[in-house]
C-alpha positions, 0 to 999 in steps of 0.5 A: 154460779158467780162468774165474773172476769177482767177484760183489758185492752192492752194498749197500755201498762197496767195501772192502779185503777186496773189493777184494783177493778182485777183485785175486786173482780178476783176477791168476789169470785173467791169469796164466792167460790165462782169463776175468774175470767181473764179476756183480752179486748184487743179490737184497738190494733191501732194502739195494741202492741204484744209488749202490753200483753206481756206486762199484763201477764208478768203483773199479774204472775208477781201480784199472785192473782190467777185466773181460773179461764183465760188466754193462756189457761184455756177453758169451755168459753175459749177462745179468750182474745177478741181479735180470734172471735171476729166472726162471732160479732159479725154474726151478732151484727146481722142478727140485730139487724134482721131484729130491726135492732141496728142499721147499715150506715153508709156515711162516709168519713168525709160526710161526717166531718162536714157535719161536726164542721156544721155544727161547730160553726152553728154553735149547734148543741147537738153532739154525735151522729145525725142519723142519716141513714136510720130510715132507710129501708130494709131492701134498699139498705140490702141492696147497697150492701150488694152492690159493693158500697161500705157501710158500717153498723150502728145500734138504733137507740130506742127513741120511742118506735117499736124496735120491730114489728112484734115488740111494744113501743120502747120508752125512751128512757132506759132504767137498771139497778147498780149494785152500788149505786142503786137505781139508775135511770138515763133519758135515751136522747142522752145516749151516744147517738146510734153508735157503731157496733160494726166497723167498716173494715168488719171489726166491732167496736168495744160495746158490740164485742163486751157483750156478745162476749159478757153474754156467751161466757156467761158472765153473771156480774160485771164489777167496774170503774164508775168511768163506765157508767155512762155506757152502761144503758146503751149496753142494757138496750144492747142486751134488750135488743138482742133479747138477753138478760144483763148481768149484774152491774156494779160501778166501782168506786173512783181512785183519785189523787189527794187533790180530788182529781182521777188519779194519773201521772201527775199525782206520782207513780200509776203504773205498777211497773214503776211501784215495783222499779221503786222497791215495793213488795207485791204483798203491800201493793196488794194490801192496800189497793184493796182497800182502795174503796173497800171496808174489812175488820174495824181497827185491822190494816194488815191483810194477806190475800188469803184473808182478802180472798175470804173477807171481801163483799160487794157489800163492804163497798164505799160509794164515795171515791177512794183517795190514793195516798203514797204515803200510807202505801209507803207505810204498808210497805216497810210494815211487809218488809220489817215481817220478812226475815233476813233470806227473803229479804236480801233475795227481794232487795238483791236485784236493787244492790247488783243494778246499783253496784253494791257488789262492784262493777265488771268491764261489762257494767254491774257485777253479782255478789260473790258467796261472800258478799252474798253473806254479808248482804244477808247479814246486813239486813238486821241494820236496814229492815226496821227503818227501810221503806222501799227495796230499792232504798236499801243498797244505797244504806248499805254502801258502807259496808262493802266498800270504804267511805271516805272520809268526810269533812272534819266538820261532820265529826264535830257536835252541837257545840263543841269544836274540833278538838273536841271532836278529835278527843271523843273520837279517840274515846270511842276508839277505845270502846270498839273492841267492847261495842263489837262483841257483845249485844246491842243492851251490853254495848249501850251500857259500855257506851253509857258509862263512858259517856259518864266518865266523859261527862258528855251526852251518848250521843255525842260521844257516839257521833264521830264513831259513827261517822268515821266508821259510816261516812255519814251522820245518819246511818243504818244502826251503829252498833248493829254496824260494828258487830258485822264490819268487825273491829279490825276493819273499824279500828282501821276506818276510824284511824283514817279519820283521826289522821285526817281530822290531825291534819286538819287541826295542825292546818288550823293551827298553822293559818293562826300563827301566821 
């Protein structure tokens, strides 16, 4: 039986690379039919704060992946959050230390640092705890523990001795098999020295509290970022220490920016509060961060989740890194908008108009739509879906509609060689195709817009320009037509007088400044 899970520390916003090690994690136990855990590692109370929790819990209720056991869905493994199972690692802690397996240290804080001073100014090679206290005895260690003394509790990495009296002498390297990567084989003089398991103030530490965790909620798999690699023997001489099975490893690929480097700030948006402050839809998001190190269907790009849920394999795995490119993610984004239809995706891009103000602002800031209004924004998504990429780009195309442009500088009207006054007489020709251009379809208004072109003898573009920019306030705009059939010719008519008065003003100044 599959079961694998998710275990973050909430101590920080939930992120591309958490995100996709909780997709791949989710997409193998469905693809399986197993289980998907969801724990909460908050040992670090230093870094913890509940707001994390609540993010996590929101980011994962927008991305629609649900777990099947966790915090706030119980299950037999329960309880779920760490910090409520701190008197299980106290008794794993104590066991491995009657297996002769872990050690009570007693350094202190201030003897440790002389240490690292020490070996700074000796340019020593030599990193990590010295293991002072691995030798002392059993009795003495008992006795010191008795009487009061603090102590923390370490892992004794095999260095070649028995770890006790009853098991053959260890070698000192230590051998597992990734499921991506193969066999794996790690010097154990390469492993972190003797790390704690056991904090002073009786708290473990992350490697103690993963696996007594991974061990007793029956985790079969463990799907995570390669970044942990290099911890993953001292969890296998863990396991062997407390004489348990590991499970299954498999280190997924890295996500890197487009210059080669893990992927952070610097290279844009990592957070996914901020990917959904910008307008994009969960389904994209989903889409493509699970491609991020993954192949599917030659020649296919779209996936839902249910087809992801149905498709993945831990076999379908890159080994080299993914490259995250926000372009390609921009393009899946307008493709899952251009699928949603007029309903959904004014609900979706609504929240984006109010906080900008499309619909007008109140003595207390940015007012809702009115039911008219909420029809004319539902209306207008025709003219914003096909070239939309983000959510939130959407109210700023639409200002136009639901509020009077100004009208711009008599030089915006003019086209590629011509001049005001030619300016001035294509706009009074469009005029007069108003009526026409905003009743019928867009094939029968470009066939009207045609023909004056021809009688014009001008190009459509450059008959069509000024129109669009006294009736938009701008040179580039959502569909022109599209935006004359949803404003009405009555309101256009009056846009487009506004701008012939202003660009006649603007030729009788001109013709005043040459007289004088």
């Amino acid at each position: 039986m599959i079961r694998d899970r998710y275990a973050p520390s909430p101590t920080g916003l939930q992120h591309v690379g958490g995100i996709r090690t909780a997709l791949f994690n989710y997409l193998f136990a469905r693809s399986t039919g197993g289980t998907f855990i969801l724990r909460l590692e908050d040992t670090d109370r230093a870094r913890f704060d509940e707001s994390f929790v609540k993010n996590l819990y929101d980011t994962f209720c927008w991305l629609r992946i649900h777990w099947d056991e966790g915090p706030d869905t119980g299950g037999p493994r329960a309880p779920y959050i760490q910090s409520q199972r701190t008197d299980l690692y106290r008794k794993y802690a104590e066991e491995l230390l009657e297996k002769g397996g872990a050690y009570r240290c007693f350094c202190s804080a201030e003897r440790l640092e002389r240490v690292r001073a020490d070996r700074e100014a000796e340019k020593s090679s030599q990193t990590g705890y010295d293991r002072h206290c691995r030798n002392i005895s059993a009795e003495e260690s008992a006795k010191r523990a008795a009487d009061g003394e603090v102590f923390t509790i370490r892992l004794k990495i095999p260095l070649g001795e028995a770890i006790n009296a009853s098991s053959p002498a260890a070698v000192p390297v230590t051998r597992f098999t990734d499921r991506l990567l193969g066999d794996i084989e790690w010097k154990n003089s390469d492993i972190s020295p003797d790390p704690v398991l056991l904090k002073s103030d009786g708290f473990p530490t992350y490697h103690l509290a993963n696996i007594v965790d991974d061990h007793l909620m029956g985790i079969s798999h463990v799907l995570r970022a390669q970044e942990w690699l290099s911890s993953t023997p001292l969890h296998i001489i863990l396991y062997a220490a407390f004489g348990w099975g590991p499970p299954e490893f498999c280190h997924l690929p890295m996500v890197m920016g487009q210059d080669g480097k893990k992927l952070s700030k610097r290279h844009g948006a990592t957070s996914i509060d901020e990917f959904r402050r910008q307008g994009y839809l969960a389904e994209a998001l989903i889409n493509y961060i699970a491609l991020l190190g993954c192949s599917y269907e030659e020649g296919k790009d779209i996936y839902t989740l249910e087809d992801l849920e149905k498709q993945f394999s831990l076999d379908k795995l890159n080994k080299a890194p993914a490259v995250f490119d926000y372009k390609k993610l921009e393009w899946y984004n307008g493709q899952y908008i251009r699928m949603k239809d007029d309903g959904e995706l004014a609900r979706l891009a609504l929240p984006f108009a109010v906080e900008q103000g499309l619909f007008g602002k109140t003595g207390t800031g940015n007012s809702e739509p009115n039911a008219e209004q909420l029809a004319l924004f539902t209306a207008a998504m025709g003219l914003v879906r096909e070239r939309a990429v983000l959510l939130g780009e959407i109210p700023s195309k639409l200002g136009y509609v639901f509020s009077e442009p100004g009208v711009p500088a008599p030089e915006e009207f003019i086209p590629k060689k011509a001049d005001l006054e030619a300016a001035r007489r294509l706009l009074r020709a469009g005029r007069e195709l108003v009526p026409a251009l905003s009743a019928g379809s867009d094939e029968t208004a470009e066939a009207a817009a045609k023909a004056k072109a021809g009688q014009e003898e001008i190009k459509i573009g450059d008959l069509l320009m000024p129109l669009r920019v006294a009736v938009t306030g701008a040179r580039v705009s959502p569909p022109l037509f599209g935006s004359l059939r949803l404003l009405g010719a009555q309101k256009c008519l009056a846009r487009i007088d506004r701008a012939l008065e202003a660009l006649d003003k603007a030729a009788e100044q001109g013709n005043a400044d040459l007289c004088e």
